[in-house]
C-alpha positions in Angstrom: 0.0 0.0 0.0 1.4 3.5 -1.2 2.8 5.0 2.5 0.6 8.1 1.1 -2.5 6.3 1.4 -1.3 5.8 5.2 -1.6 9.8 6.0 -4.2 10.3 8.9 -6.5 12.8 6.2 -6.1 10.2 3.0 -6.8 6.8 4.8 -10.0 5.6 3.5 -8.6 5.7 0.1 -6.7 2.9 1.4 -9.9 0.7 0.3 -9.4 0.0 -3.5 -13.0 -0.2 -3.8 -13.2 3.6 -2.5 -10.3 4.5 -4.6 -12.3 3.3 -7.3 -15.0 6.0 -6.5 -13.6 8.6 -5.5 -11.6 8.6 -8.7 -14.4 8.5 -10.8 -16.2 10.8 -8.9 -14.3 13.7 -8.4 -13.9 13.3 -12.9 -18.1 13.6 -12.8 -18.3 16.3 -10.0 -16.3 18.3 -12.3 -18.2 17.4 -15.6 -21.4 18.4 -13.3 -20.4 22.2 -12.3 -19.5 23.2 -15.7 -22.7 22.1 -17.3 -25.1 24.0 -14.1 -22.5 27.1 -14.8 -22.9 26.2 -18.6 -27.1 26.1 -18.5 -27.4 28.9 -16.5 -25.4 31.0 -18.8 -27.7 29.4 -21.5 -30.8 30.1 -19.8 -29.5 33.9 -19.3 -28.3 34.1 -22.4 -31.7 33.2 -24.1 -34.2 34.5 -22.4 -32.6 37.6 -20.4 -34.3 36.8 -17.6 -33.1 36.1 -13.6 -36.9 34.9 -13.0 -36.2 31.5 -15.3 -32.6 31.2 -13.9 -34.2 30.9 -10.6 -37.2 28.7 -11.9 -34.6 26.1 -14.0 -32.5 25.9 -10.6 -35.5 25.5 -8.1 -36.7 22.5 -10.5 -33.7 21.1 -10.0 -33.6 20.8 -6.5 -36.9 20.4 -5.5 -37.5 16.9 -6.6 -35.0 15.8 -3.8 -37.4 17.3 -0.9 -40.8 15.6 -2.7 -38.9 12.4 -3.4 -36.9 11.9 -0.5 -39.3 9.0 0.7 -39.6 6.9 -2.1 -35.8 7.5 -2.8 -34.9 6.2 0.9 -36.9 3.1 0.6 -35.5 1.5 -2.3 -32.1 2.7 -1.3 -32.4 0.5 1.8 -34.8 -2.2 -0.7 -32.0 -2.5 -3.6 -28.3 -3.0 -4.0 -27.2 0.5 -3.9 -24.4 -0.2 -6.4 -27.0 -0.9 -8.9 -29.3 2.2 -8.1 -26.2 4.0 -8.5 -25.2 2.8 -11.9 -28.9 3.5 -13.3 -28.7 6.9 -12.0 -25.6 8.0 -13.4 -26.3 6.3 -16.8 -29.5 8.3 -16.9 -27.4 11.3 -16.1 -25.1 10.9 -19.3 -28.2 10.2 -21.4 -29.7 13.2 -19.9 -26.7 15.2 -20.3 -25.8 13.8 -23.8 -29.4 14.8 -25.2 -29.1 18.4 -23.7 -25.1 18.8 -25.7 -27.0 17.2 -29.0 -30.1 20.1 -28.4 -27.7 22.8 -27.7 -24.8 21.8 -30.7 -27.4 21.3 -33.0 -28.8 25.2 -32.3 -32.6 23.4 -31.9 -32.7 23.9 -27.8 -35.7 26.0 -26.5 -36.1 27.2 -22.9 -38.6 24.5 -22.1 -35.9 21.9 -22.9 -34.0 23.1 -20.4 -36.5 23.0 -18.0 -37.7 19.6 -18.5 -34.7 18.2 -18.6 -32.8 20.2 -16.0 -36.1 18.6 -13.8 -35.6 15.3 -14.9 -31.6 15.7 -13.7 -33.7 16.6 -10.1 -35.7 14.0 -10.4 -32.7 11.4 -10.9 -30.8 13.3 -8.7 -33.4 12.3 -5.6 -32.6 8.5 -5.8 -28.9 9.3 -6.3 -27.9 11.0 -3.3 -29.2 8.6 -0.8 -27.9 5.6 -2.5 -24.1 7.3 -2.5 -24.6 8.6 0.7 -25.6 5.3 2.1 -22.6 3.4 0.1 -19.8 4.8 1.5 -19.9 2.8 4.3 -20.1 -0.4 1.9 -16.7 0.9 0.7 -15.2 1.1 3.7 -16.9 -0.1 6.4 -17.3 1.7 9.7 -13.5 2.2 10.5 -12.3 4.8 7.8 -16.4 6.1 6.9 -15.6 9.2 8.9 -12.4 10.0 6.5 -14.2 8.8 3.8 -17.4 11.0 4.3 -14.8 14.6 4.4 -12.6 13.2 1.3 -16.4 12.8 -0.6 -17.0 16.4 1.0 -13.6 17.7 -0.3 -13.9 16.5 -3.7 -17.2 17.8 -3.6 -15.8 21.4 -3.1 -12.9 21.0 -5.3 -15.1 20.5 -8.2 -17.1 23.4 -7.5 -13.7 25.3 -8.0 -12.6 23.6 -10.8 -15.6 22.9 -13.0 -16.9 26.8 -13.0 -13.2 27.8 -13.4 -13.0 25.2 -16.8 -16.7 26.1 -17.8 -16.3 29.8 -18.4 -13.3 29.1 -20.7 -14.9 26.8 -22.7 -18.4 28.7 -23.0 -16.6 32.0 -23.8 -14.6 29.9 -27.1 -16.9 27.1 -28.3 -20.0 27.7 -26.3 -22.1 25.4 -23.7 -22.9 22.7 -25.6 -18.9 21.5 -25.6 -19.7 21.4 -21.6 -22.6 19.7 -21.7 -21.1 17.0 -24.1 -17.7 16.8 -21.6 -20.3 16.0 -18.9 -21.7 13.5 -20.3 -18.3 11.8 -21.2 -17.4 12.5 -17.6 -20.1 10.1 -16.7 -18.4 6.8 -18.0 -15.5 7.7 -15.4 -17.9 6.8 -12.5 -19.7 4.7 -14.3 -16.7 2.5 -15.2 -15.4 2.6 -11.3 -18.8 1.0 -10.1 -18.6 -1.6 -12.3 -14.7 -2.6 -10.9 -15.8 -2.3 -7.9 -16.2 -5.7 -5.8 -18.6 -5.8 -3.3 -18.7 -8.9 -0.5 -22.4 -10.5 -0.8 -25.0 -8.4 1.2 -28.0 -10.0 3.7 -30.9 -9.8 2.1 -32.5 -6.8 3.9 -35.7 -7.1 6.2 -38.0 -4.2 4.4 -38.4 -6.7 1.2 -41.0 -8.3 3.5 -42.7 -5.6 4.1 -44.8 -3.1 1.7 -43.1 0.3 0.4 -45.5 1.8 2.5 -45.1 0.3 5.7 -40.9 0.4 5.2 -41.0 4.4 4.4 -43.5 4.7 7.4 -40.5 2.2 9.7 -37.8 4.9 8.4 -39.6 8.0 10.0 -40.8 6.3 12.9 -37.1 5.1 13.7 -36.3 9.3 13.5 -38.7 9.8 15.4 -38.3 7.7 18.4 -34.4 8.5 18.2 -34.0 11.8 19.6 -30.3 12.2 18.7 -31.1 11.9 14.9 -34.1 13.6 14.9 -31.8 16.9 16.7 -29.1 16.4 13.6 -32.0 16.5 11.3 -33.6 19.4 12.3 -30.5 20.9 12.5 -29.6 20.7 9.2 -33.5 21.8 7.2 -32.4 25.0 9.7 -29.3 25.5 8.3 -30.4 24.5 5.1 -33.3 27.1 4.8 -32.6 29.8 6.8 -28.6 29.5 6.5 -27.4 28.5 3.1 -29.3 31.0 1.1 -26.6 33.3 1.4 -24.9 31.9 -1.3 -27.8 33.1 -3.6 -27.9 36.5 -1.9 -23.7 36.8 -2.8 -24.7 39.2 -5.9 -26.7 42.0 -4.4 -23.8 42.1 -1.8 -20.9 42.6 -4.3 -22.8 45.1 -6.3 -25.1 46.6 -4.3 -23.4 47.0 -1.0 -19.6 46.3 -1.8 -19.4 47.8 -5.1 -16.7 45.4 -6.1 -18.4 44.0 -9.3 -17.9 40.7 -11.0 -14.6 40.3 -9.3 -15.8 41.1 -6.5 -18.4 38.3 -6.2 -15.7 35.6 -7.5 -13.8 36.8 -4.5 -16.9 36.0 -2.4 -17.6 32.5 -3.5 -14.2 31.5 -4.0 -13.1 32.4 -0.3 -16.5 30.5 1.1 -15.5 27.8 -0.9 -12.1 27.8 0.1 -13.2 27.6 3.4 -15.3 24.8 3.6 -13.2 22.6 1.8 -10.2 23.7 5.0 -13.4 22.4 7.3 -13.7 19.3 5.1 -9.9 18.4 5.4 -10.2 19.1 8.9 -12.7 16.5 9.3 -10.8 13.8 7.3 -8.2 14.3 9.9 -10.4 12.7 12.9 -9.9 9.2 13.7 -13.2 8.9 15.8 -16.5 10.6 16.7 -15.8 11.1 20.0 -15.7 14.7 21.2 -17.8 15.3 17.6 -20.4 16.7 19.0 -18.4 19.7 20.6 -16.8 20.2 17.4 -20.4 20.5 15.8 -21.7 22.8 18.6 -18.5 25.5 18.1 -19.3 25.3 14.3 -23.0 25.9 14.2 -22.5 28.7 16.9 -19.5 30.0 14.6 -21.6 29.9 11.4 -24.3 32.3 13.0 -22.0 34.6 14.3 -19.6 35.0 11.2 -22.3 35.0 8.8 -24.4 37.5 10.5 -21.1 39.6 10.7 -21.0 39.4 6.9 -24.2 40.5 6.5 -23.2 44.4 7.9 -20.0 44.3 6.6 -19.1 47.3 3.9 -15.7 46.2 3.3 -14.2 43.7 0.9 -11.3 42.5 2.4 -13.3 42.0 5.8 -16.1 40.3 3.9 -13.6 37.6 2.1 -12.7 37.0 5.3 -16.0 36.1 7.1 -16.9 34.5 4.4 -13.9 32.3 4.3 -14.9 31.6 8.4 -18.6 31.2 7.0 -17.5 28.2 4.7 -15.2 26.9 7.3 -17.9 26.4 9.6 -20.4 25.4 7.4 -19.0 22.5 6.3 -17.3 21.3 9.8 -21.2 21.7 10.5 -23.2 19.5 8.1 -20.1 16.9 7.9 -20.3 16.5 11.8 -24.0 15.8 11.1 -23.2 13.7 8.4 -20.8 11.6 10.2 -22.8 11.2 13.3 -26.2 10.0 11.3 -24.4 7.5 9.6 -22.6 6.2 12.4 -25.8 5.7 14.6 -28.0 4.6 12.0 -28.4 1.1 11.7 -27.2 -0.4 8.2 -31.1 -1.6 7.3 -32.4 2.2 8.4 -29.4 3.8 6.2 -30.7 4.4 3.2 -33.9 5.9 4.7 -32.2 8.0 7.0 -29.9 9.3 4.3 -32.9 10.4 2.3 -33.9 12.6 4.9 -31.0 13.8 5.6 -30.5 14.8 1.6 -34.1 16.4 2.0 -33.2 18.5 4.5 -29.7 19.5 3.0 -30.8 19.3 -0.7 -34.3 19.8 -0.9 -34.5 22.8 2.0 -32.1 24.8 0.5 -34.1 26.4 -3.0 -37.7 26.3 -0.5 -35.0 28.9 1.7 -33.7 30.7 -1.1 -37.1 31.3 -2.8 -37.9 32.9 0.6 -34.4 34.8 1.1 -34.9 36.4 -2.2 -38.9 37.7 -2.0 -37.3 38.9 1.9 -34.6 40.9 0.5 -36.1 42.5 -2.7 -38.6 43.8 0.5 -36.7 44.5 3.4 -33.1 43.9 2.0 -30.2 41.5 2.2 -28.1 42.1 5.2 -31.7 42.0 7.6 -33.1 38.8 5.3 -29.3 37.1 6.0 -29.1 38.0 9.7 -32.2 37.1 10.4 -31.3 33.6 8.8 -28.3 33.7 10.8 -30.4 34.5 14.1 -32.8 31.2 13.2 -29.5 28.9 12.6 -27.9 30.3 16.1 -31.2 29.8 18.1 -31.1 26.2 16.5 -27.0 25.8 17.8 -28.0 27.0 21.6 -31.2 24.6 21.9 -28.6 21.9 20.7 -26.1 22.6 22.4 -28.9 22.8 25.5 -30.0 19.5 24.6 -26.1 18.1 24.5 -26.6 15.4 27.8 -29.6 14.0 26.6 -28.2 13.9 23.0 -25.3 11.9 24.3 -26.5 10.0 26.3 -28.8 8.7 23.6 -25.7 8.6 21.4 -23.9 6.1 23.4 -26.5 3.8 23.4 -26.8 3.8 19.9 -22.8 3.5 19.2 -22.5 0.9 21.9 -24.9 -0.9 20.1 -22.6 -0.9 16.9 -19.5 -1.4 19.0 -18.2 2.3 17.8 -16.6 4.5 20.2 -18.9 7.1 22.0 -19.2 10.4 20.9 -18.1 12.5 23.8 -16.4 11.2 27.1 -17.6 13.8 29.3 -21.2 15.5 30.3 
């Protein structure tokens, strides 16, 4: 094994079956930010208007909140492997037709939108079944690592595949991305298939109707207090929290007068920060003490984002925002780690759904919201009050912190995992 692969931060790619993965992964991930930087030039570009941008992204996303169910129970009914592979196959189709539409000079605004909803509607089976395979890759010793690395790559490819995007749109045009996209596909698509998997129990819920499993998955949240706090955590951050990001433009042009520059500065130093938070996370070994770290995050979040919000100054805005992405993600990859190292393997995929409809599918219900707020009463009181809900949220947790562990330690003992936190 290459001694690299033996670094505290890079040890779940150890596993060949999550080198596999990642590789192709992080080759898709790229393909997939320069085709939504790619559309929504296109959209822009053909119809002038900010009102469709927003419509083409929230139809996008939304299908992961309506979804989320159905999604969780055949995530924890089927091989995930194989949900996985039918969902990124459909991607490249989906992707392919839009580059044929778009190189062709045929593609209409209500192409985009059907097929940028279709890409939501696929997208709501895939996140759950990912989520929930990680630990197939790796099992439970290296998931923590390999939950930040996924995180990381995640944020590298929102740097890289803009970055690549707008110099391929500016000298051939989108369809070149949305064809590259496509290709991408194979890359993952071609990892999952060499891949080897030890067999898998047959899981309990094919007994049972759809019904009755979806209806086991949200009674097991609710009767588990310490998932149902991580939960509700994250739909807070998602909706009042995260629409920031969508609020970045009125700030650099409105407020900071710093232009187009300006609001790459913005995004890039958010982004830089939450992929610091992610490689923090791939440092830690266990959970324990996890929940302290998640606490000082969500706290730090409300505070440095809230600070944004009145700042008139570029220099000090890059820099809360760079604390704002830091925190974030140290945030919703403590959540993400916790979950899935409580949650039973037969629950997983359920859980997972949830957890992506609360992440995925809160976040354009918040940012519909954020922007009707600020077009009335403007952006730094529509973000502070959204960083007001998210701290409330971080003190009632942090409130809540015995009980949470206490019911955290039963769960982990259960799975033979260390506890979360030693002390009360």
């Amino acid at each position: 094994m290459p001694l690299l692969f033996e670094s505290p931060i890079l040890r779940a790619l150890r596993h060949r079956n999550f080198r596999l993965f990642f590789s192709g992964q992080i080759i898709s991930l790229i393909g997939t930010w320069m085709e939504s930087v790619a559309q929504a030039w296109l959209v822009y570009r053909l119809t002038g208007s900010s009102a469709l941008l927003g419509l083409v992204a929230f139809a996008g996303q939304i299908p992961v909140l309506l979804l989320g169910p159905v999604a969780g129970h055949l995530a924890d009914r089927l091989p995930r492997r194989a949900i996985i592979l039918f969902t990124q196959s459909t991607f490249c189709v989906i992707a392919l037709l839009l580059a044929a539409l778009t190189l062709s000079g045929r593609i209409q605004i209500w192409q985009i939108f059907v097929l940028g909803t279709l890409m939501g509607i696929v997208n709501a089976f895939d996140v759950p079944a990912r989520q929930s395979f990680l630990k197939e890759l790796v099992g439970h010793e290296d998931m923590i690592n390999a939950i930040a690395l996924n995180s990381t790559m995640f944020n590298f490819a929102r740097v890289a595949g803009p970055a690549i995007a707008g110099l391929i749109v500016s000298q051939i045009g989108e369809g070149w991305c949305f064809l590259l996209n496509g290709i991408s596909y194979l890359a993952v698509i071609t990892g999952l298939l060499r891949i080897r998997l030890l067999p898998v129990p047959t899981p309990e819920s094919v007994t049972v109707s759809p019904w009755q499993n979806i209806r086991d998955g949200y009674a097991f949240i609710g009767q588990t207090m310490p998932v149902r706090n991580l939960l509700g955590m994250i739909a807070l951050l998602s909706f009042a929290g995260l629409p920031f990001i969508v609020l970045l433009p009125v700030f650099a042009e409105g407020i900071l007068h710093s232009g187009a520059k300006g609001l790459g500065l913005l995004m890039s130093s958010a982004g830089v920060g939450a992929t610091a938070g992610a490689l923090l996370l791939a440092s830690r070994l266990k959970v324990e003490g996890l929940s302290r770290w998640l606490s000082a995050a969500a706290v730090t979040f409300s505070l440095a984002l809230a600070s944004f919000a009145w700042s008139t100054n570029l220099w000090l805005s890059v820099a809360l925002l760079l604390l704002t992405g830091f925190a974030m993600m140290v945030q919703i990859l403590s959540c993400n780690t916790l979950i899935q190292s409580m949650v039973p393997d037969h629950y997983r995929g359920r859980v997972m759904s949830v957890y992506s409809m609360m992440l995925i599918g809160m976040n354009p219900v918040g940012a519909m919201v954020a922007g009707f707020a600020a077009a009335r009463w403007g952006a730094p009181l529509t973000i502070t009050v959204g960083a007001a809900t998210c701290l409330v949220a971080a003190l009632a947790f942090i409130a809540a912190l015995p009980a949470f562990r206490v019911g955290a330690r039963s769960l982990l003992s259960e799975r033979a995992i260390p506890p979360v936190d030693q002390k009360q």
